[in-house]
Structure formats: structure tokens, C-alpha cells
C-alpha positions in Angstrom: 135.5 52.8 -1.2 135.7 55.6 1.2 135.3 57.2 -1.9 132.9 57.5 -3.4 133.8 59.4 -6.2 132.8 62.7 -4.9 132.5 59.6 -3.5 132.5 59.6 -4.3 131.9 60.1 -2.0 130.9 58.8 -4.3 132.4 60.9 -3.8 130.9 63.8 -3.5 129.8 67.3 -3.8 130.2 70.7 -2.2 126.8 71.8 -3.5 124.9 73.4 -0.3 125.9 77.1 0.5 128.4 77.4 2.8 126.7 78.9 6.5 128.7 79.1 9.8 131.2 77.2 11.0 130.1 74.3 13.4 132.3 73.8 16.7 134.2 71.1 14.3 135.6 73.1 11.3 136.5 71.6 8.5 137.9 72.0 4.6 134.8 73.8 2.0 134.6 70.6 0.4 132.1 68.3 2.1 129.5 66.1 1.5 125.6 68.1 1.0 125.1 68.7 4.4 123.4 71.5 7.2 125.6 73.5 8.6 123.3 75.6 11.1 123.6 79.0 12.1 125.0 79.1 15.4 122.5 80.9 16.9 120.1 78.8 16.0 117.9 76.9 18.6 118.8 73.3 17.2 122.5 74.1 17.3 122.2 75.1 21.1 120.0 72.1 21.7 122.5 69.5 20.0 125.7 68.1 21.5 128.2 69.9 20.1 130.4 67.8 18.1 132.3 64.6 19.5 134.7 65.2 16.3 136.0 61.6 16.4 139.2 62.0 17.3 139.2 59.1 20.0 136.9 56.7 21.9 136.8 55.6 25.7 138.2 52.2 26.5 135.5 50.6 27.3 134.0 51.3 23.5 137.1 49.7 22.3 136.1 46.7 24.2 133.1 46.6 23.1 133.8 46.6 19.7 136.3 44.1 19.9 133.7 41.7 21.0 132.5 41.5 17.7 135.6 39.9 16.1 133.5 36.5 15.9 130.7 38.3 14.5 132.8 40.0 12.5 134.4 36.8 10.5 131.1 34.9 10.3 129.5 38.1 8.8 131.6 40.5 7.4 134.5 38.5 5.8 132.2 36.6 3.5 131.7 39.8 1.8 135.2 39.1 0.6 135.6 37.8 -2.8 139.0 35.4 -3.3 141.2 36.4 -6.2 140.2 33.9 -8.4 136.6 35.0 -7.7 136.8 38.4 -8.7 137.0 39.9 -12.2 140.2 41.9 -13.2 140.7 44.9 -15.4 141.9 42.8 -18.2 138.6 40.9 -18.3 137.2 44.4 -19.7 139.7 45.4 -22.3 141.4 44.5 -25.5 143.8 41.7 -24.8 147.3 43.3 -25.4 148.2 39.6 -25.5 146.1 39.0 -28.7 146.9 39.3 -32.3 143.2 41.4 -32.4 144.6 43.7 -29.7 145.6 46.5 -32.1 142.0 46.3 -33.8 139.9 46.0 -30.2 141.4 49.4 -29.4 140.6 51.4 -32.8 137.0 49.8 -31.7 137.3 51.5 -28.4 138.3 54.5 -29.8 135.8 54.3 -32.0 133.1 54.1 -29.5 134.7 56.5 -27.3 134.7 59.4 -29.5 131.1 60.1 -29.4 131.3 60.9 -25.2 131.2 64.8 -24.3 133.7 66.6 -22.3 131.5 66.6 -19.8 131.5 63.0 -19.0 134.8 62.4 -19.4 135.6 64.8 -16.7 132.6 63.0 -14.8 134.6 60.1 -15.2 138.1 60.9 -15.0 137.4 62.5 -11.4 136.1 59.3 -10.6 139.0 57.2 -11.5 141.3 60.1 -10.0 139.4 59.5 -6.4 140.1 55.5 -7.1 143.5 55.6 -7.8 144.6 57.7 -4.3 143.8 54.5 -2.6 147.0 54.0 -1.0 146.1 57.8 1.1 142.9 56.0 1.8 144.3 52.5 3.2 146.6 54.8 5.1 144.2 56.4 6.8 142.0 53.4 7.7 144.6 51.6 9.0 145.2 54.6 11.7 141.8 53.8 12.8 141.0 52.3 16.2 140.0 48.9 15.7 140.7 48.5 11.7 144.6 49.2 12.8 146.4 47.0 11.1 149.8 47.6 12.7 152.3 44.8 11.4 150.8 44.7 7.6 149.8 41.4 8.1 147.4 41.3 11.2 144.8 38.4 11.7 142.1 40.6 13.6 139.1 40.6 11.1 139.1 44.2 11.0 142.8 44.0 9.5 142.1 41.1 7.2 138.6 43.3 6.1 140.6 46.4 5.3 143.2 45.1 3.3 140.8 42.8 1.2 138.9 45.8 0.6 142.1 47.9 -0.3 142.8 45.3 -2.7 139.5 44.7 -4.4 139.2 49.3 -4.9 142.8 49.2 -6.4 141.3 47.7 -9.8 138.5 50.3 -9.8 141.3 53.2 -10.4 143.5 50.4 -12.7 140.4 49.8 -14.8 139.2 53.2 -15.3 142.9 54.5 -16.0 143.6 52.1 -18.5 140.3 52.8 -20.4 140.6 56.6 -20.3 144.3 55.8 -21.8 143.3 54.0 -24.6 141.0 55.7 -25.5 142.7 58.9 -26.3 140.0 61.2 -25.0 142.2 62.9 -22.4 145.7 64.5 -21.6 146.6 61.6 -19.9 149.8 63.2 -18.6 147.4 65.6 -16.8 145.7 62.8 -15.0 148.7 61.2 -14.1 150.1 64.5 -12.7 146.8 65.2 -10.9 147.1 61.7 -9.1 150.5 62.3 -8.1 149.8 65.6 -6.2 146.5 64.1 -4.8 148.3 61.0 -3.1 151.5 63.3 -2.4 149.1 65.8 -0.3 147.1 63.2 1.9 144.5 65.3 3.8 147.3 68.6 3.6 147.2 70.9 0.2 148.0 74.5 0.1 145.1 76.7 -1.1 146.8 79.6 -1.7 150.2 81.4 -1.2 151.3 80.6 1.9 148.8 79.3 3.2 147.4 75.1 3.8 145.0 72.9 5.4 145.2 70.1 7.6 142.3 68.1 8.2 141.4 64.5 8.2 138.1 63.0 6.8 136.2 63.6 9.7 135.8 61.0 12.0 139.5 60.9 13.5 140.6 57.4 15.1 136.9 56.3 16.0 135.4 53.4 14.4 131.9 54.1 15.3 132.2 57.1 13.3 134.4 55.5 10.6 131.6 52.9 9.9 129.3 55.3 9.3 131.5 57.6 7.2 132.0 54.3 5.0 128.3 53.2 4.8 127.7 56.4 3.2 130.3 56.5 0.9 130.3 53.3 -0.3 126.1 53.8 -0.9 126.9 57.5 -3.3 129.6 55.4 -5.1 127.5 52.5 -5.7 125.0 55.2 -7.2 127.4 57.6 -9.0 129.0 54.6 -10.8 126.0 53.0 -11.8 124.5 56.7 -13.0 127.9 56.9 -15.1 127.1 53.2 -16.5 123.9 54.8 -17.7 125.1 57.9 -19.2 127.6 55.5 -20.4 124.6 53.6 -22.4 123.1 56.9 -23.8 126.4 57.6 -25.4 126.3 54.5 -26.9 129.5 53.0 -25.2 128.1 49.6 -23.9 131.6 48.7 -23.1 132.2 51.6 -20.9 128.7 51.0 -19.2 129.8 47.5 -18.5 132.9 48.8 -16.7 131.4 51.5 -14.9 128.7 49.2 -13.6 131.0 46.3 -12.8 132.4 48.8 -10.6 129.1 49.9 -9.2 128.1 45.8 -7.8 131.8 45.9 -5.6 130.4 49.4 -4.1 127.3 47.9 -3.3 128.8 44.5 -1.7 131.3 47.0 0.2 128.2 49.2 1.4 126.5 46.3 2.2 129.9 44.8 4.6 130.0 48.4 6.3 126.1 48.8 6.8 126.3 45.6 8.7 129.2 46.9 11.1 126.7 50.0 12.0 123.6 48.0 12.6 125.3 46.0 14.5 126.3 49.0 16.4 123.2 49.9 16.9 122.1 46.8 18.5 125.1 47.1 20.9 125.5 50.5 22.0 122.8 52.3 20.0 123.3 55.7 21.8 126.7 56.0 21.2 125.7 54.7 17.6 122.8 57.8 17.0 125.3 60.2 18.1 128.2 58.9 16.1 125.7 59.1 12.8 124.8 62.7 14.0 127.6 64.2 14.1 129.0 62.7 11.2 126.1 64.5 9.1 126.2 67.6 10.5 130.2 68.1 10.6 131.5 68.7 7.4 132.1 65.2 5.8 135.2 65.5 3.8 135.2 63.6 0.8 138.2 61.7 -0.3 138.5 63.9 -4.2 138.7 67.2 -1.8 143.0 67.5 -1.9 142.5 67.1 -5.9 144.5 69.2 -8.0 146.2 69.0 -11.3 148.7 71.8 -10.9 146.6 74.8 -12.6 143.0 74.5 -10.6 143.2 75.2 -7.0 139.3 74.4 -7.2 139.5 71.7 -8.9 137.8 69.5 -6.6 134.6 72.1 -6.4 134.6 72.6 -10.3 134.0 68.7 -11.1 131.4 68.5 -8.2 129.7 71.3 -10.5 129.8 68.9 -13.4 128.8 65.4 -11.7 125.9 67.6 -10.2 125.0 69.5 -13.5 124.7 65.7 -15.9 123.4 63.9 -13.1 126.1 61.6 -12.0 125.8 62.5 -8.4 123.2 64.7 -7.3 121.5 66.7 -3.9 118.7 64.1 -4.6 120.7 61.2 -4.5 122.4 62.2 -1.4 119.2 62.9 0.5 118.2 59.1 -0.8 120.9 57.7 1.1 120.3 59.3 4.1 116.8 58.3 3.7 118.1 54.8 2.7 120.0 54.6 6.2 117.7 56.0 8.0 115.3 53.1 6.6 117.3 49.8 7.5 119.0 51.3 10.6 115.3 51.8 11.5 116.5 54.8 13.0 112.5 56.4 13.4 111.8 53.2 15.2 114.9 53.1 17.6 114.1 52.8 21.5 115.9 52.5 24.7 118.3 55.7 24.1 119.4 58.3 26.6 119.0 61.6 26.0 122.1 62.8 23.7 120.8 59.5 21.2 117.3 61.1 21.2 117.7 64.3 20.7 120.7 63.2 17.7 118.0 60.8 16.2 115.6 63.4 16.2 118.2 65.9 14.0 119.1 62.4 12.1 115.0 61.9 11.1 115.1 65.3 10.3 117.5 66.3 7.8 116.1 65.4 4.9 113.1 67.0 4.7 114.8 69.9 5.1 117.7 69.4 2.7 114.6 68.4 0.4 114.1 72.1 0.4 117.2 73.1 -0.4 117.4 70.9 -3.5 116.2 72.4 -6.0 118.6 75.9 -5.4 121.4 73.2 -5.5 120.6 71.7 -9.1 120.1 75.3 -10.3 123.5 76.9 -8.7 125.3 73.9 -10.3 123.8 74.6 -13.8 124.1 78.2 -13.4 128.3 77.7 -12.9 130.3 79.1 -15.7 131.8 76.9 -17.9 135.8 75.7 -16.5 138.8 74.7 -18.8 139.8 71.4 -17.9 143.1 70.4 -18.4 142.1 66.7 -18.4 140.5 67.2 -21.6 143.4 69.3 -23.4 141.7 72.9 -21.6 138.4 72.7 -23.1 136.0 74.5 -21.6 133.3 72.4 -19.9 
């Protein structure tokens, strides 16, 4: 989903230090990225920011001509209902005589798993479950509008099968974390209320808010390439909690988590398409669109989280997932590399000058977050330990 958790981005994390503000400001909480000094000579050299916010007509065109693509390509990707698992084909049956008994077994199994990981997971299923802010805000998107609620475009009929396979991600995980009796539930349930209640607008302090949007406004171009990303750190902060998962010898739980992890993948997968095929179109307006979503500040779709106590909530999880290895700096700079790989961004021709000198930052970046890595891990392990209300105000 467009979460990842920290997501998801994932999904994800707020884990490079903050360095002036780009000519597109945005919330502190942001996917890993470089945010330049100013004064630097690649700042003056790049376009400054196109910032999304809308696209020229002819773009709109263009992208409409994919609609046949689109269904032969990009539907498929759909699964039917009857197709797809449900939550209640990964716990107890509360139809069952046996139910009572399959839940003291997943309490049982449950009560080996540190705080740590249950706040990992918990702000995963948090992110999940604000999916109605997210389906909101796709659906005010050029192209993936879906302005009746029941539009055939493919773009329409995409977004709202994809809205409908994430809502079991957040109903799985919440029923889990439930039974298993782990967590103040009531402080989950409260911190999903205020998250879906605030959209992309919190207040951060007395009299004072935010107002932002994820970053790439109404523009699909940039859209697609916010969701590529996300959907690839989800994929890989799910299937990192399925292995911790394992090591805390909850198969169960690993099963979920990684069940999760294959729809992330077959949604990364949909959205990669959409930018490839970008790139084959309008690749220019494609490498600029992937630039400047990197070097704004991607906001990730946990960063209005709060559970009524921690105004930095959404920083002091990041701190976890980064510190037990859910989501990491590395992992982030693997997806860009990943990207940059089967867009064959190195290999791209035929652009005019803004695409160049974008694909040149684009080929750039992670090499040089690759030296900032290591500071990351250690700032992240060097945090002080938080009370979490999740889990009762134990320190984590």
C-alpha cells in the first residue's frame, strides 16, 4: 500500500539528519533521503522541484492512452474475492468448538515476542488500518480519480481493488494483536482513530499544525513512483517482520506477516509496470518525476501517527523498526538501487536536458546515502529508550 509501514513506507523512517529545506518543504517525517545544502553546486544545477501539484493537459492525454494497456496489464494483478485469502483463514475459527483452545495456543506463542517487536508490528498494522485516508487521497489523483465510486476507467477499477485487497492487511494484523493480549488494545484503537481523523493535518504543538500532502500532489507520474517505492519497503519490512517472527518462535505470526508481504510484492509489481511504462512514453518527464520524488521529502503514510500522549510517535517507532532491523537505511538504498535496475535508469537515452541531469542525481544517490548508513544504524541504536503506550508504557 502506499504504506509501507513506515511503509511503510513500508513505511518508513525519518533516519537521515535533517539539512536545509529544499524549495518543496515538507513534514520531518520522510522517507531516508538527501536533502542538500542549498548552496551546494548540485542544488543550483538541479530543477528545482516540480512538487506535483498538477500536470499539463497534454500529460493527461498521454496517460490516458494507456487505459488498454492498462486493463490487459495491470488489472490481472487483481486477485477476485474468491481468489484471495481472508483474515479468518489465519486465525482461530470463532465459529469452532476449538476456538476457545486455538487462542490460549496463540497466546501461548505470543508471549515469548519482545516489546520491541510488538511495537514493530503494531505500527505496521496502525499504517494498514488508515486506509480509508489513503484511498481518499488516491482517488484525488489525476488519472486514478475515481469520481462517482463506481467508475469503469481502469485506473478507478485498480484503485479500489487495491483499497480492498490492503483493508485485510490492518483487519488481520488487528485481530492478532487482540487476541493475543500483548497490547493495550484500547491504545491502538485510539491511536487509529486520531491517525484517520487528522489525514495529512496534525497539530505538533500548542497552537500550532501542519498541512501537507504526501508529496506528489494530483500528478500521477509522481504518484506511480511514490507507490513503486512504497509498495517495494512494505514488501520488505513485512517479510523482515515474518522473519523476526520465526526467531521468536511464532510460526503463525510469520505466516501472517509474510502473507501480507506476497500482496505488497504483486502491488509493487502492478505499480512498477505503470512507471516503466512511463518511461517508454515520456521518459523525460518520467526521470524528472522520479527525481524529485527522492529528493523532496517523501512523506510516509504513519507520519500523522499519534496515540494521544506522543507527539513523536511516528519518529520514536521509526527508531525501533530501524534499531531490530525491520526496515532499515540499507534496505532503502536497495530499493532505490532495485528501481534504478529494472527502470534501467543508467542505460536510459533520448532525454532532454532536465531528464539528464535528474538521471544523473537518480544514479547517484545511493552511493552517497551508502555513506551515510552506517551514522543512521548507530543514531537509531543510540536513541533512548521510549514508553510506549501500546504496550501498557513500557519502556522500549
Amino acid at each position: 500500500m502506499i504504506m509501507c509501514s513506515f511503509q511503510s513506507i513500508p513505511s518508513v523512517l525519518a533516519t537521515f539528519p535533517k539539512m536545509a529545506n529544499t524549495p518543496c518543504s515538507f513534514s520531518k517525517f520522510f522517507m531516508p533521503s538527501t536533502h542538500l545544502n542549498s548552496g551546494s553546486k548540485e542544488t543550483k544545477d538541479m530543477k528545482k522541484p516540480y512538487c506535483a501539484k498538477s500536470m499539463a493537459p497534454e500529460k493527461v492525454e498521454l496517460f490516458k492512452s494507456t487505459e488498454g494497456w492498462a486493463r490487459d496489464s495491470i488489472l490481472p494483478l487483481l486477485k477476485t474475492v474468491e481468489k484471495s485469502w481472508q483474515p479468518a483463514d489465519l486465525l482461530p475459527d470463532s465459529a469452532s468448538d476449538g476456538f476457545v483452545e486455538q487462542v490460549k495456543e496463540l497466546r501461548e506463542r505470543a508471549k515469548e515476542i519482545p516489546d520491541d517487536y510488538l511495537v514493530a508490528i503494531v505500527g505496521n498494522m496502525v499504517t494498514e488500518e488508515a486506509l480509508p485516508m489513503y484511498q481518499s487521497r488516491v482517488s484525488s489523483t489525476e488519472i486514478y480519480r475515481d469520481e462517482t465510486g463506481r467508475d469503469d476507467t481502469p485506473w478507478a477499477i485498480w484503485s479500489r481493488g487495491w483499497s480492498a485487497e490492503e483493508n485485510r492487511h490492518g483487519d488481520l494484523l488487528n485481530k492478532y494483536l487482540y487476541l493475543s493480549g500483548r497490547i493495550d488494545i484500547k491504545q491502538v484503537e485510539k491511536t487509529i482513530q486520531y491517525m484517520i481523523a487528522s489525514g495529512t493535518v496534525r497539530s505538533m504543538q500548542k497552537n500550532a499544525s501542519f498541512s501537507l500532502d504526501f508529496g506528489f500532489g494530483d500528478n500521477p507520474y509522481h504518484f506511480s513512483v511514490y507507490t513503486s517505492v512504497q509498495e517495494r519497503a512494505t514488501f520488505i519490512a513485512h517479510g523482515n517482520t515474518a522473519k523476526l517472527a520465526l526467531q521468536h518462535g511464532d510460526s503463525k505470526l510469520a505466516q501472517i506477516c509474510g502473507t501480507i508481504a506476497s500482496d505488497e510484492k504483486r502491488h509493487e509489481t502492478a505499480y512498477s509496470r505503470i512507471v516503466k511504462k512511463l518511461f517508454e512514453l515520456d521518459p523525460t518527464e518520467a526521470m524528472v518525476a522520479f527525481a524529485d520524488m527522492l529528493r523532496i521529502r517523501m512523506i510516509m503514510p504513519g507520519h500523522s501517527m499519534y496515540d494521544g500522549k506522543d507527539e513523536q510517535l511516528f519518529d520514536h517507532v521509526s527508531n525501533v523498526l530501524m534499531r531490530i532491523g525491520v526496515y532499515t537505511t540499507t534496505d532503502y538504498i536497495n530499493v532505490l538501487e532495485h528501481f534504478v535496475g529494472i527502470w534501467n535508469i543508467e542505460k536510459l537515452e533520448g532525454l532532454k536536458s532536465e531528464g539528464k541531469i535528474a538521471q544523473d542525481y537518480v544514479c547517484g544517490l545511493p552511493e552517497r546515502l551508502r555513506k551515510m548508513e552506517e551514522r543512521a544504524l548507530a543514531r537509531a541504536k543510540q536513541a533512548p529508550a521510549i514508553s510506549f503506550s501500546w504496550v501498557f508504557d513500557r519502556e522500549v
